[in-house]
N, C-alpha and C positions, 0 to 999 in steps of 0.2 A: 412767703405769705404777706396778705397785707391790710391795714384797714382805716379807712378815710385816705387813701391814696399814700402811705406811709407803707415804703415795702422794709420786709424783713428779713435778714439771714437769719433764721432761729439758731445755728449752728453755730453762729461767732459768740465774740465773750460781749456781754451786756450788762453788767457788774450791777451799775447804778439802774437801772430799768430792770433788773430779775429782783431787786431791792422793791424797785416802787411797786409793783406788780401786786406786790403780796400785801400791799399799804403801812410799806416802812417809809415814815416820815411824812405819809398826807397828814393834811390838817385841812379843814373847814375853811372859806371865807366864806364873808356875809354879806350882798347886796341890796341896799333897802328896794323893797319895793312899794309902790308912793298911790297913792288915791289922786286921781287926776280931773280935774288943775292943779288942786289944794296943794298937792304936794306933802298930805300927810302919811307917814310911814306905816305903813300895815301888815306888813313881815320882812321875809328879807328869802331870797334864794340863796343855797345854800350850794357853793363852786370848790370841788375838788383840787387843792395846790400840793405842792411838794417845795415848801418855802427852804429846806435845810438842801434840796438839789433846785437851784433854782434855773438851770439850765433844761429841765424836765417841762412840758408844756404837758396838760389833760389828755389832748390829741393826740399826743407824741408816747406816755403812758397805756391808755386805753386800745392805740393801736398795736402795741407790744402785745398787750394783755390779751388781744383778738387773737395775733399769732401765734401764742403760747397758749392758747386755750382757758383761761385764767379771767376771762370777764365776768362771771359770773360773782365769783372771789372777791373781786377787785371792787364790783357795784356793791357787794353787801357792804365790807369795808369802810365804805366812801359813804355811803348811806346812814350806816350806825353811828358813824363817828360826828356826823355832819347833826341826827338827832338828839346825840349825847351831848353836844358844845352848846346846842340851843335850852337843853334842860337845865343846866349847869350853867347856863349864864344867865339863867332868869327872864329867856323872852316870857312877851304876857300870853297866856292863857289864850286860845282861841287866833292865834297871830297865824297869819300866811305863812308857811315853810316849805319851801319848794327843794324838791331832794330832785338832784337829776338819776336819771336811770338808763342803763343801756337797752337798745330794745332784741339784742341777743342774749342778756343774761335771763338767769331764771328766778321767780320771784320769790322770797322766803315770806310770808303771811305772819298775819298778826296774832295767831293761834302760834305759830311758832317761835315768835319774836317775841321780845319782852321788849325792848329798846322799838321795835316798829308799834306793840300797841301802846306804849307811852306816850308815842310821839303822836300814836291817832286821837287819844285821850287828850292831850294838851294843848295843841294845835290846830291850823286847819291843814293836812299833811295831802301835800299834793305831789305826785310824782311827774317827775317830768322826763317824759321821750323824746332823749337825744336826738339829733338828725342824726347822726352815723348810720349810716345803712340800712335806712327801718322798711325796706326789703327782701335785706340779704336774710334773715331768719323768721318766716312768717308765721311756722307753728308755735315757735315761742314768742311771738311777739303778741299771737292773740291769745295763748294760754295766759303771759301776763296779765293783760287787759281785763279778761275774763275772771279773774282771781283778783286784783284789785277791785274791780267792782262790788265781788261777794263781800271785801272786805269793808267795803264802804269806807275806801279811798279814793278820791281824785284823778285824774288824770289830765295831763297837759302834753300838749306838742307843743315841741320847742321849735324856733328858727324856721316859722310856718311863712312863705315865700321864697326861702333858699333854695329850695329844693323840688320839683316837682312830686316827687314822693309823698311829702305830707299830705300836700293837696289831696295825692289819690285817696288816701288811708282817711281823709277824715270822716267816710261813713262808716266805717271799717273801726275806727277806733273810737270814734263819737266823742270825744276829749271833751270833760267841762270847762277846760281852759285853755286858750291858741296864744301862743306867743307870736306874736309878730318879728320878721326878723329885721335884723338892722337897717337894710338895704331900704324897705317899704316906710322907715322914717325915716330917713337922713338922705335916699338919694331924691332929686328932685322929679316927682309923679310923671307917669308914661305909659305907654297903653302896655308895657308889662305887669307894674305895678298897679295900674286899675284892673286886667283882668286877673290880677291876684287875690287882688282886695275886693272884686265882686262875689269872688270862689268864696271867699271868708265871711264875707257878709249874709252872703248867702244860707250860708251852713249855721250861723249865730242866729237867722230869723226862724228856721228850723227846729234846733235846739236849745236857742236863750243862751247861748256860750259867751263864757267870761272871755272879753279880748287884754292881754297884757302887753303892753308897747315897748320893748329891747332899745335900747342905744341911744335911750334919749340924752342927748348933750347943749341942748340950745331952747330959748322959749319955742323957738321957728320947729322945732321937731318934739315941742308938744303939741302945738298948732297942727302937725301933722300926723298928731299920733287919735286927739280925739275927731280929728273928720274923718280915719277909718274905725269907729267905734270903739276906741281904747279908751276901759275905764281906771285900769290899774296903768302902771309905767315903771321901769328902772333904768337905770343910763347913771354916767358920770354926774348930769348935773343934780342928781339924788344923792351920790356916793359913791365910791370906787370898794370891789371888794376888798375886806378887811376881816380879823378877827373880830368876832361877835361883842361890840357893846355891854358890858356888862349891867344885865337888868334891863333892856332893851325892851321901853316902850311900844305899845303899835295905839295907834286909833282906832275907831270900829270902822267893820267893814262886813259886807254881806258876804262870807263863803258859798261857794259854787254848792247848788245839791247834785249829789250824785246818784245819778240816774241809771233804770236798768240800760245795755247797749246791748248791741248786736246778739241775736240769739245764736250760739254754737253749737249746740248739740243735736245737730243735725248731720248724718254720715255723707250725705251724698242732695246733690239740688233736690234732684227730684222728694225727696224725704219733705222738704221745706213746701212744695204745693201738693203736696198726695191726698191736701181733703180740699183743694179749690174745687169750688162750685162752676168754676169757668173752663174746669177740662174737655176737650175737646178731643177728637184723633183725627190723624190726617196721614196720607199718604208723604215719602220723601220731598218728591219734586216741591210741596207747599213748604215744607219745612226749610227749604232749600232756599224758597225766596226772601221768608223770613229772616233767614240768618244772611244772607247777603244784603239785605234793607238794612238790618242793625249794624253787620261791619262799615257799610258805608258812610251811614250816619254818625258813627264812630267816627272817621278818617276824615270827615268835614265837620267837625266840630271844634271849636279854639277854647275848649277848656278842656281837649283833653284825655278824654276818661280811660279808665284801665280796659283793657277788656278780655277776659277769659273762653276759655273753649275749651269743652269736649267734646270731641268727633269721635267717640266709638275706636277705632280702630287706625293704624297709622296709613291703611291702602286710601284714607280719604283727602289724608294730609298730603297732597299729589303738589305738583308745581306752582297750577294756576293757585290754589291755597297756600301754599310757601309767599310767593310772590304776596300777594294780598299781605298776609302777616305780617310778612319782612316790612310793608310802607308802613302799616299800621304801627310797628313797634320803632319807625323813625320819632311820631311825635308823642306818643303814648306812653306815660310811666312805667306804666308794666302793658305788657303783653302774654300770657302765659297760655299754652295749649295739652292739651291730655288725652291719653291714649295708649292703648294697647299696639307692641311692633310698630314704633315711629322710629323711620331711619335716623341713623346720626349725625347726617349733614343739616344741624338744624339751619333754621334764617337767622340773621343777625339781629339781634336784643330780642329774640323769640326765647321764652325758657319753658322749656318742653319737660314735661311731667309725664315719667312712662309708666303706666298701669299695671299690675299684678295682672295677668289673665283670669283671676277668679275674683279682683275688683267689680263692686256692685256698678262702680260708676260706665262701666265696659258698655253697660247698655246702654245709655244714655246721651242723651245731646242737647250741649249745653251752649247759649254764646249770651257771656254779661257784658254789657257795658255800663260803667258806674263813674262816674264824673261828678264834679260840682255842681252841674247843672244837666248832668246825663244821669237817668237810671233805666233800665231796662234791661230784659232779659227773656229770652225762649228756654223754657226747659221740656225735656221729651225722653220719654222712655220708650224703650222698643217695645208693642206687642211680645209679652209672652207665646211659644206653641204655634205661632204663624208659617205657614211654610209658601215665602212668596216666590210665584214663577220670573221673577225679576228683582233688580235691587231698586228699582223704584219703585216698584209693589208694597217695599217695606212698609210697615203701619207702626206709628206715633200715635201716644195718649200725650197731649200736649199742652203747656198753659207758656201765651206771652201777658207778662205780668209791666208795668210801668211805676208800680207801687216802689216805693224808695225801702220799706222797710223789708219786704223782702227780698227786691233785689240784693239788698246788702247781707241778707241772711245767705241766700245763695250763694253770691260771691264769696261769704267765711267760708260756707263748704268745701269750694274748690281749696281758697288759699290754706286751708288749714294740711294740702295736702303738697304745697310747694315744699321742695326742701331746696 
C-alpha cells in the first residue's frame, strides 16, 4: 500500500513507525505566522515532529498510518496534543492556530472533544487540509468539511498550487483560508504560476478568502507574496518551527468568518434543481448536444475543471465516449463517470463509479464541469411511465444551470458518492 508516493510492506517489522503511528513521541512545533509587511506575529501553525526519532519525517509517519489504516488515530493525536501545548504555554486569547488535518481522517467535534472546544473558545482554530490526496477519499473529506462548518470552525487548504487538486476542490470545500504553496513565492513568476494565482484570486473575489503566503524566506518573496494577495505569511525569515514560546504574544488580527458552504444534503443532482423554474423537457438527441458542448468546452479550457458524469447505464459508455473521457482525464484533475453495468476496462485517470441497479441516480443524466473559472452543468431525469418507440424518443425534464452555487451543490451529490 501506499500514501504520498511512500510504498509499504505492512508485513515487515516497522518497530519505530508502529511506535509513531499511534503518537509515541510526537510533539508540537510552532511556526509564527506574521501580518504582512509588518511582520507582526499573530499565531503560529501548529507541525507535527517526532523530535526523540528524528530520522521519522510527517510524510514518511502519515503515509505508514494510511497503510495501516491508523490516520484517523494519528490526526486526533497530532491535533489534541498540538491544542494542548498552545493552552499550556499561554498563547494569547484569540491567536491564529492552525492544526493540520488529514483529508482521509474522520472528524471528532466539539460536542465531543473537550480539548477541540477549548481550543475553539481560545483561539482562532482553523483546520488545515493537507495536500495528501484530498481526492483519494471524497465522502470523508466533505463529511469533514461539513461538520467543521456546523462547528463553526475554519477551514484552510494548504500547499494551494502544488497540486492540481486543490484548485478543483476550492468550490467544493470553500476554505476561509488558502495557503499558497512555496513554489508560487520563491520560484520566479510564469504563465504556471499566473494561471494558478488567477484560479486563487479568483475564488478570494468570490468568497473574501484569507490568502496565507508559505516559504517566505527573503524580502524579494514577500514582495511576491503581497502581489498575489497575501495578507498573512510564514517562512524562515519569521521563524523556523520550534516548541511553543512560552506565553506567546500575537498582535491583532481580523479572523476569517466562517461561512455556510457547499449545500450536501442533497441524495442525487437532480434533488438540487427539482423546484427550478427553468425546467424544461427535451427529447435525447438535444440532450446529447448539450453534453457534448460542455465536454468540449471542458477539454479547451486551461483552467482545467473536473468534470463529472452520469450516463444512466454502462451500454452508453461505448468507445467514442471512453475515448472522449480518456483526453478529457489527460488534463483534468478529476474526471469521474457513473452508471449502472460499466465494463471493467475503464480509460486511464477515468474513475468509474458503478451504480446499485435500484440507485435513484440510474435515471438520470448528469455532466458538471466546475473549474476556477468553469461552472456548469445539465442535469436530467428520465420521464417517469414513457414507453418510447425508440432510444431517441427518450424524454428528459431538464435544467442547464451556469449558477456556480449550484453547480457546486450538484457536483457534492455525485462526489459524495466516489469511493
Amino acid at each position: 500500500m501506499s500514501g504520498n508516493g511512500v510504498q509499504w510492506d505492512v508485513s515487515g517489522a516497522h518497530s519505530d513507525l508502529d511506535d509513531a503511528v499511534t503518537g509515541e513521541g510526537v510533539a508540537p512545533f510552532f511556526q509564527p505566522i506574521v501580518s504582512l509587511p509588518s511582520g507582526t506575529v499573530v499565531g503560529f501553525e501548529a507541525l507535527a515532529r517526532w523530535p526523540r526519532q528524528p530520522q521519522l519525517g510527517p510524510q514518511e509517519v502519515f503515509a505508514y498510518a494510511a497503510a495501516t489504516r491508523q490516520v484517523t488515530e494519528l490526526d486526533r493525536v497530532c491535533i489534541d496534543r498540538a491544542i494542548d501545548a498552545a493552552l499550556r504555554g499561554g498563547l494569547s486569547k484569540g491567536a491564529f492556530l492552525g492544526v493540520n488535518s488529514e483529508p482521509a481522517s474522520d472528524y471528532t467535534g466539539r460536542a465531543d472533544s473537550e480539548i477541540v472546544q477549548r481550543g475553539h473558545d481560545e483561539f482562532a482554530l482553523i483546520y488545515e487540509l493537507t495536500e495528501r490526496n484530498l481526492l483519494g477519499h471524497l465522502p470523508t473529506l466533505l463529511r469533514k468539511v461539513a461538520a467543521l462548518r456546523a462547528d463553526g470552525i475554519a477551514i484552510a487548504l494548504d500547499d494551494v498550487g502544488d497540486n492540481p487538486e486543490s484548485l478543483a476542490l476550492l468550490d467544493i470545500v470553500s476554505p476561509e483560508v488558502i495557503k499558497l504553496a512555496n513554489k508560487l513565492i520563491q520560484d520566479p513568476p510564469n504563465a504556471d504560476t499566473a494561471k494558478t494565482s488567477a484560479a486563487i484570486m479568483a475564488h478570494r473575489e468570490r468568497r473574501a478568502t484569507l490568502i496565507v503566503a508559505e516559504g517566505i524566506e527573503t524580502d524579494e518573496h514577500v514582495e511576491q507574496a503581497l502581489a498575489w494577495g497575501a495578507t498573512l505569511g510564514q517562512g524562515f525569515l519569521f521563524g523556523k518551527p520550534s516548541p511553543l514560546p512560552l506565553h506567546a504574544t500575537t498582535g491583532a488580527w481580523s479572523p476569517p468568518t466562517v461561512r455556510p458552504g457547499v449545500l450536501t444534503s442533497f441524495d442525487t443532482p437532480f434533488d438540487v434543481v427539482a423546484d427550478d423554474p427553468s425546467m424544461r423537457t427535451a427529447r435525447k438527441p438535444t440532450l446529447m448536444t448539450i453534453s457534448r458542448h460542455l465536454e468540449e468546452q471542458a477539454r479547451h479550457r486551461e483552467d482545467t475543471p473536473m468534470v463529472l458524469t452520469a450516463l444512466q447505464d454502462g451500454v452508453h459508455f461505448g468507445l467514442p465516449t471512453r475515448r472522449r473521457y480518456e483526453a478529457l482525464a489527460a488534463t483534468s484533475p478529476l474526471v469521474a463517470v457513473f452508471g449502472t453495468n460499466i465494463a471493467p476496462n475503464h480509460p486511464v485517470g477515468v474513475r468509474v463509479v458503478t451504480l446499485d441497479a435500484t440507485d435513484t441516480l440510474g435515471s438520470q443524466w448528469v455532466v458538471v464541469t466546475l473549474g476556477p473559472h468553469t461552472a456548469a452543468a445539465l442535469v436530467a431525469r428520465e420521464r417517469r411511465g414513457q414507453v418510447p418507440t425508440a432510444d431517441d424518443d427518450r424524454e428528459f425534464d431538464f435544467v442547464v444551470t451556469h449558477d456556480r452555487t449550484v453547480v457546486t451543490a450538484v457536483a457534492s451529490a455525485l462526489l459524495n458518492r466516489v469511493r
